[in-house]
N, CA, C and O atoms as CSV, one atom per row, in Angstrom:
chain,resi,resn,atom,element,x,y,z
A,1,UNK,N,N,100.165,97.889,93.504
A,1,UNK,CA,C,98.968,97.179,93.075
A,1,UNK,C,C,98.246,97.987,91.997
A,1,UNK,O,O,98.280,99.215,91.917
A,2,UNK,N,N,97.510,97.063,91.077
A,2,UNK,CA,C,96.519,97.772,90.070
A,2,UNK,C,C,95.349,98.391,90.734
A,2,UNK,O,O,95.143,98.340,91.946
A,3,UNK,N,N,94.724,98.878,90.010
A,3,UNK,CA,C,93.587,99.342,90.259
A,3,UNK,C,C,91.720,98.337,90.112
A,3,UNK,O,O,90.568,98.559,90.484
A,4,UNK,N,N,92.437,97.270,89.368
A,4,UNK,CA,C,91.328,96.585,89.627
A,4,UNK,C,C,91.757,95.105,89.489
A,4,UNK,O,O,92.792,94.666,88.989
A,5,UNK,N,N,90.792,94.482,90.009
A,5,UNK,CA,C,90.613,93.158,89.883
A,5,UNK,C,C,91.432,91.971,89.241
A,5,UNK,O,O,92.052,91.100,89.852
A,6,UNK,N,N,91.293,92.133,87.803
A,6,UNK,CA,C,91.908,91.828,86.664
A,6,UNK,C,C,93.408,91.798,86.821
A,6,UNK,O,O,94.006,90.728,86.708
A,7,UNK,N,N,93.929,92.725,87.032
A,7,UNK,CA,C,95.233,93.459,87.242
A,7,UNK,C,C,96.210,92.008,87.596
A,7,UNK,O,O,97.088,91.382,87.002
A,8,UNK,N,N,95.459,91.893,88.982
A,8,UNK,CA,C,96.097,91.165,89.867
A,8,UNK,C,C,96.191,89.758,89.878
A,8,UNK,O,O,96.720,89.091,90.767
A,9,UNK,N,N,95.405,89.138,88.377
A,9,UNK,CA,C,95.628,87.734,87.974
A,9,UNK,C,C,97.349,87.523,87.153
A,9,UNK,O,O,98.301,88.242,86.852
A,10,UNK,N,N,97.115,86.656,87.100
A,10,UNK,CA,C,98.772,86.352,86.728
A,10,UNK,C,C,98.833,86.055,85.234
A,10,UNK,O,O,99.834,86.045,84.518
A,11,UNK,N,N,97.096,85.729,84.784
A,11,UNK,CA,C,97.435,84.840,83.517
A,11,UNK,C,C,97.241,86.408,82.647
A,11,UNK,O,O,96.924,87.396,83.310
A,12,UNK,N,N,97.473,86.536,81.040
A,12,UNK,CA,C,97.488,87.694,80.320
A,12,UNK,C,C,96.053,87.489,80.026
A,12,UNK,O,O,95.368,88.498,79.859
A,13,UNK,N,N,95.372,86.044,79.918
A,13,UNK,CA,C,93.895,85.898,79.166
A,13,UNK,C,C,92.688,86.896,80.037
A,13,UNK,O,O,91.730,87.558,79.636
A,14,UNK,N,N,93.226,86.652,81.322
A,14,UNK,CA,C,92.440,86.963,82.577
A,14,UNK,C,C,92.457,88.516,82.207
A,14,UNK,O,O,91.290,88.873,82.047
A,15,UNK,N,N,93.476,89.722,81.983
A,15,UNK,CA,C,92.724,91.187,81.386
A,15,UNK,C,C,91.885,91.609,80.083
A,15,UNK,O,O,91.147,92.554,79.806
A,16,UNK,N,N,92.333,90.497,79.433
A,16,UNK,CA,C,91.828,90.770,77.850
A,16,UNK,C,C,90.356,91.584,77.728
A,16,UNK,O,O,89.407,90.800,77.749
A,17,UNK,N,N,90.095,92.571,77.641
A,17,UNK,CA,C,88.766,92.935,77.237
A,17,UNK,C,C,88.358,93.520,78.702
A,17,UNK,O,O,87.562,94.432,78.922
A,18,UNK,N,N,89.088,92.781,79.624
A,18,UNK,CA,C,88.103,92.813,81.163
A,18,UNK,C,C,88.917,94.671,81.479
A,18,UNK,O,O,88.218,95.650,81.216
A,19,UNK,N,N,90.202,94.846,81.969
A,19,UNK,CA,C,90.329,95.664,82.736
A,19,UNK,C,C,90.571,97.098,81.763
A,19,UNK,O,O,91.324,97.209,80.796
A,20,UNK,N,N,89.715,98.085,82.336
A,20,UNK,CA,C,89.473,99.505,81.674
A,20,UNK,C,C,90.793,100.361,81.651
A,20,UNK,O,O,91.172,101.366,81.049
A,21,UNK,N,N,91.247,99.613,82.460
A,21,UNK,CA,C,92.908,100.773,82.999
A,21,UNK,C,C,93.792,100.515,81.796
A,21,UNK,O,O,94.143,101.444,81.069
A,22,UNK,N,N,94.276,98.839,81.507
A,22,UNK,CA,C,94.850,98.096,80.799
A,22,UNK,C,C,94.719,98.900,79.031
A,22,UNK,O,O,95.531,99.404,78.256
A,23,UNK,N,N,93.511,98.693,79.021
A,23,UNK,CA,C,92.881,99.114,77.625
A,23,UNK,C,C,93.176,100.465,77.678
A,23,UNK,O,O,93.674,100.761,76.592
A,24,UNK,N,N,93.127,101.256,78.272
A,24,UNK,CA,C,93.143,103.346,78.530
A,24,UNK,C,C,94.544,103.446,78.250
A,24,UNK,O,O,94.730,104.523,77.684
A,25,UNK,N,N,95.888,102.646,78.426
A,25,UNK,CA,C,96.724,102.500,78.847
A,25,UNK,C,C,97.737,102.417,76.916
A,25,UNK,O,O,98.376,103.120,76.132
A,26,UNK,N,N,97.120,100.814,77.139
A,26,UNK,CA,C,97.195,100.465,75.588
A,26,UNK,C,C,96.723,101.795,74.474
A,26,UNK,O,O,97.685,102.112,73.774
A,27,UNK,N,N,95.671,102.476,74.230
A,27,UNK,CA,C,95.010,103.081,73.294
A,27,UNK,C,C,96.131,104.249,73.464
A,27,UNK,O,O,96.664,104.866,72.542
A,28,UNK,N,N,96.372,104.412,74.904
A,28,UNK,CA,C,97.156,106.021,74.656
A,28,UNK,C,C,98.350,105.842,74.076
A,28,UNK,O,O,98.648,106.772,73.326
A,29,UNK,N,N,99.286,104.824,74.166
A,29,UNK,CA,C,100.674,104.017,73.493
A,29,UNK,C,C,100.428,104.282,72.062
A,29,UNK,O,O,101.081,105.075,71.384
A,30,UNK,N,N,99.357,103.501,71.616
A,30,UNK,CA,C,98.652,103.265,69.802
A,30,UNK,C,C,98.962,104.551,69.719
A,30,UNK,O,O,100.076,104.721,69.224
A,31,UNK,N,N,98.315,105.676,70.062
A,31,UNK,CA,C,97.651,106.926,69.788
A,31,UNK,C,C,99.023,108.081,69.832
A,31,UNK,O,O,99.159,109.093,69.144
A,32,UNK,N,N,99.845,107.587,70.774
A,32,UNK,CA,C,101.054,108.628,70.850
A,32,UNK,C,C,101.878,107.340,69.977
A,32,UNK,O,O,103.059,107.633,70.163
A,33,UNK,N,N,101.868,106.711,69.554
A,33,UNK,CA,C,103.088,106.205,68.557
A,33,UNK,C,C,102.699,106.597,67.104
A,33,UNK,O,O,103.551,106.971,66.299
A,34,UNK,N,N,100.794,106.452,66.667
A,34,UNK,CA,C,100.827,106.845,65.809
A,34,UNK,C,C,101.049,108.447,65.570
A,34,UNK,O,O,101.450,108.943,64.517
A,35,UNK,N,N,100.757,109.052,66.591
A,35,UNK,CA,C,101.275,110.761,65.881
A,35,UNK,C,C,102.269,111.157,66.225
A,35,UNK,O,O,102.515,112.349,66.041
A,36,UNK,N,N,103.175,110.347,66.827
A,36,UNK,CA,C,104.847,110.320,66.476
A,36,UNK,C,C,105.586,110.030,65.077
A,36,UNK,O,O,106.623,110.452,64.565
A,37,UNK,N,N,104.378,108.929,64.607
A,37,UNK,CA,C,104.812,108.627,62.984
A,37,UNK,C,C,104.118,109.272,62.109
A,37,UNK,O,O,104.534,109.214,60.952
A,38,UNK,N,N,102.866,110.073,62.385
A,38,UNK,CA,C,102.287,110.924,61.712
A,38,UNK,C,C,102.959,112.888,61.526
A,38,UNK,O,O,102.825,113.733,60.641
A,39,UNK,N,N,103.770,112.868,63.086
A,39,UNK,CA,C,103.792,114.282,63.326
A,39,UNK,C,C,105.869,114.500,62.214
A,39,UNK,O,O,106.350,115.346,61.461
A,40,UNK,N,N,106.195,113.602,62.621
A,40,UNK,CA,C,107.804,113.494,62.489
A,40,UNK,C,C,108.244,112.826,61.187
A,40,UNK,O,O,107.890,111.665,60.982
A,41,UNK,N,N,109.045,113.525,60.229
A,41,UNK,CA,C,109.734,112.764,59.112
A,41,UNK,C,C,110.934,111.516,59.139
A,41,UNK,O,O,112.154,111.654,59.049
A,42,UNK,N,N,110.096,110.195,59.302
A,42,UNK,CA,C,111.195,109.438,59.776
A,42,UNK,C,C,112.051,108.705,58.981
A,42,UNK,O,O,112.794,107.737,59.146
A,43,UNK,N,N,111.612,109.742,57.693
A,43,UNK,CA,C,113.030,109.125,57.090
A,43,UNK,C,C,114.113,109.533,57.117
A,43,UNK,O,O,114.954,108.918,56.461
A,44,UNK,N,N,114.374,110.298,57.608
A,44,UNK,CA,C,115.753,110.697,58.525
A,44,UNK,C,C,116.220,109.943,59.793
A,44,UNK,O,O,117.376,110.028,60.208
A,45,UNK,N,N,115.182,109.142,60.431
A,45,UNK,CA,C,115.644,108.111,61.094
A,45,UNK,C,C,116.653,107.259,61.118
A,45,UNK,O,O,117.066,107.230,59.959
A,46,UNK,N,N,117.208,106.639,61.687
A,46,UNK,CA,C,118.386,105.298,61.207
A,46,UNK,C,C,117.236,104.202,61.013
A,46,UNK,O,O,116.063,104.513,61.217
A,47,UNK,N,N,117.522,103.187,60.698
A,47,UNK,CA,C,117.112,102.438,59.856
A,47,UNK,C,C,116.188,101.514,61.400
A,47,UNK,O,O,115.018,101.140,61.480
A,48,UNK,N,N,117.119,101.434,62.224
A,48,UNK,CA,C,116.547,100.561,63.713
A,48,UNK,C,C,115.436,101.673,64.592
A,48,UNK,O,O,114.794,101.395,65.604
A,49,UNK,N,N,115.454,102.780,63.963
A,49,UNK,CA,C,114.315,103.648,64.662
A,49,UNK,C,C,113.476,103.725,64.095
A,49,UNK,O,O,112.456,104.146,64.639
A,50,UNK,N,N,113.458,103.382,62.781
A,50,UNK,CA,C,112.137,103.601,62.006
A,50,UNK,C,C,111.387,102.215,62.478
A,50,UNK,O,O,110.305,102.103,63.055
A,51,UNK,N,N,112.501,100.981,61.957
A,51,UNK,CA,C,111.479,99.736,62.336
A,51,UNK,C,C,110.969,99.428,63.971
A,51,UNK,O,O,109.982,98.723,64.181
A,52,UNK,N,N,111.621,99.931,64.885
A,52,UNK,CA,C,111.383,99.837,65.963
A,52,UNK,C,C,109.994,100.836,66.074
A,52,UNK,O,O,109.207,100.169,66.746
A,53,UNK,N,N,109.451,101.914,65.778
A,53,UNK,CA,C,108.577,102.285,65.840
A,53,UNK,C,C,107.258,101.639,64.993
A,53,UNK,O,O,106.110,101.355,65.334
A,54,UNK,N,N,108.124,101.536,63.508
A,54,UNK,CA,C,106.799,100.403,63.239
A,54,UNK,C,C,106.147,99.370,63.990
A,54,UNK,O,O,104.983,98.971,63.950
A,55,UNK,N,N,107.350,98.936,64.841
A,55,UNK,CA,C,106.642,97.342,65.333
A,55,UNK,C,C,105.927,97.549,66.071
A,55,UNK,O,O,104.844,96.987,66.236
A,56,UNK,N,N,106.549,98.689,66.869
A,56,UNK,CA,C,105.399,99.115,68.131
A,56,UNK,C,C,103.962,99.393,68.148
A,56,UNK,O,O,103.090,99.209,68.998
A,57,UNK,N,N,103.961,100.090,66.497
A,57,UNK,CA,C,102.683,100.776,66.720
A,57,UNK,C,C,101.981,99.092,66.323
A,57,UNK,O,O,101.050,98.461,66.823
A,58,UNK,N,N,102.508,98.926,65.706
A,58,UNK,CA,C,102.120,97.094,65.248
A,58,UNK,C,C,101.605,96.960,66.084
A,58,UNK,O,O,100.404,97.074,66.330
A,59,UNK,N,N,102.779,96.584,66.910
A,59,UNK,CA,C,101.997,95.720,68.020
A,59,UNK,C,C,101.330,95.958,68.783
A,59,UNK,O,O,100.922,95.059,69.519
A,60,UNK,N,N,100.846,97.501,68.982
A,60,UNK,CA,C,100.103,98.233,70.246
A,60,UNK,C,C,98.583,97.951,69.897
A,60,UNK,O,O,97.642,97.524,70.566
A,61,UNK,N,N,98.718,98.360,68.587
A,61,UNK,CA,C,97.820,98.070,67.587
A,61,UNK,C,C,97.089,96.607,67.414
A,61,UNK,O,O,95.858,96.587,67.397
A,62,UNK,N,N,98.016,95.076,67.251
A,62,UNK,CA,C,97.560,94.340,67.456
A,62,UNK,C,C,96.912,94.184,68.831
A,62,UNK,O,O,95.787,93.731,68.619
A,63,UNK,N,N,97.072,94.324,69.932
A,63,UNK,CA,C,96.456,94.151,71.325
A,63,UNK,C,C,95.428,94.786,71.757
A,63,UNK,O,O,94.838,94.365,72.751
A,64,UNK,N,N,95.039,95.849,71.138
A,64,UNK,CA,C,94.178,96.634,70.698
A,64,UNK,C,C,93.112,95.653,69.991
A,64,UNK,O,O,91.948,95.687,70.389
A,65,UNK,N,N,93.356,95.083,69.310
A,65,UNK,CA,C,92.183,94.967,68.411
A,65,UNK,C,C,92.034,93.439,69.086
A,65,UNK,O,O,91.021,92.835,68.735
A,66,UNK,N,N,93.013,92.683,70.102
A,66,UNK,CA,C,92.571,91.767,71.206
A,66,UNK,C,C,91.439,91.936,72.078
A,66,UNK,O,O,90.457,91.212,72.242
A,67,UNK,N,N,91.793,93.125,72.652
A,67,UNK,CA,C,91.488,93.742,73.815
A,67,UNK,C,C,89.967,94.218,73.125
A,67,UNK,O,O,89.069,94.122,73.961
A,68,UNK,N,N,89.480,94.730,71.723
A,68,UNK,CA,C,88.424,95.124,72.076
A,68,UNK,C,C,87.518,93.775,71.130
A,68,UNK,O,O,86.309,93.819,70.903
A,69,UNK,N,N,88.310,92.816,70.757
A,69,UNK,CA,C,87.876,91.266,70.396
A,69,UNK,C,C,86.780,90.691,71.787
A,69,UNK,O,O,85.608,90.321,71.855
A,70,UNK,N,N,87.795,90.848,72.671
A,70,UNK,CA,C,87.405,90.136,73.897
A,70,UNK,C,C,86.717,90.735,74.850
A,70,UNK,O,O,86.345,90.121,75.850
A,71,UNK,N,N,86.464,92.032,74.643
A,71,UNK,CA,C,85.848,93.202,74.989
A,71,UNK,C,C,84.106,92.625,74.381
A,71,UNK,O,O,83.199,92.076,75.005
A,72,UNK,N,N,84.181,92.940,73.315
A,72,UNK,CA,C,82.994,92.069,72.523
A,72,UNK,C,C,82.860,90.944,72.940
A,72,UNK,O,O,81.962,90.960,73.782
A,73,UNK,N,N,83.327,89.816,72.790
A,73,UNK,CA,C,82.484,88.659,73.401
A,73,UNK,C,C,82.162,88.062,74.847
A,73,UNK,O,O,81.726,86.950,75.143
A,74,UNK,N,N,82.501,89.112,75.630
A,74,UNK,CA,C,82.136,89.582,77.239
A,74,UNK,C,C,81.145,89.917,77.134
A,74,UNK,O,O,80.297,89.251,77.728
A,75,UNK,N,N,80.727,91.007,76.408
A,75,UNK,CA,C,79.805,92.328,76.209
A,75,UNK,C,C,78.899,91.553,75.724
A,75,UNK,O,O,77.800,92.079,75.900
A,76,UNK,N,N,78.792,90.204,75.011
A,76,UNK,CA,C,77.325,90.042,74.061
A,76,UNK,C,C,77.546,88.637,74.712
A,76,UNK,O,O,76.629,87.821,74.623
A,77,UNK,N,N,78.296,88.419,75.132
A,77,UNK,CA,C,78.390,86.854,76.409
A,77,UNK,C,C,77.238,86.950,77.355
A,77,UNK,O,O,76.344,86.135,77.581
A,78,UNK,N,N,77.518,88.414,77.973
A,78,UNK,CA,C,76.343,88.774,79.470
A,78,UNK,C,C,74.818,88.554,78.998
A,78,UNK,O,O,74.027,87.863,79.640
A,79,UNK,N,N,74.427,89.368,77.543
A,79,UNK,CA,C,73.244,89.537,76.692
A,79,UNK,C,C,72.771,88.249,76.424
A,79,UNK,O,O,71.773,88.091,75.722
């Protein structure tokens, strides 16, 4: 089991913004993919490791900027 609430819904809309674990989780992924591509010369990579890391940080990155979308209109929803 998760640690909170959120966790334990089934739908993806139901964590968006809501669960703190989710988001802590996500940011550390972003954060260690980008200084994997910051720390390492990947152009020595093969060609499927470089794009595979791009997408990731992509996409860690896009959910990220979900997560603190919906984060915000929670936050000024309550107000």
């Amino acid at each position: 089991m998760m640690a909170c609430e959120f966790c334990v819904g089934t739908f993806f809309k139901e964590k968006l913004g809501r669960c703190q674990q989710c988001m802590g989780i996500n940011l550390f992924l972003l954060l260690g993919g980008l200084a994997i591509y910051l720390s390492f010369n990947i152009s020595t990579w093969l060609a499927v490791q470089q794009v595979t890391l791009i997408l990731f940080i992509w996409v860690t990155g896009l959910l990220m900027m979900m997560h603190l979308m919906a984060w915000c209109f929670y936050y000024f929803k309550k107000t």
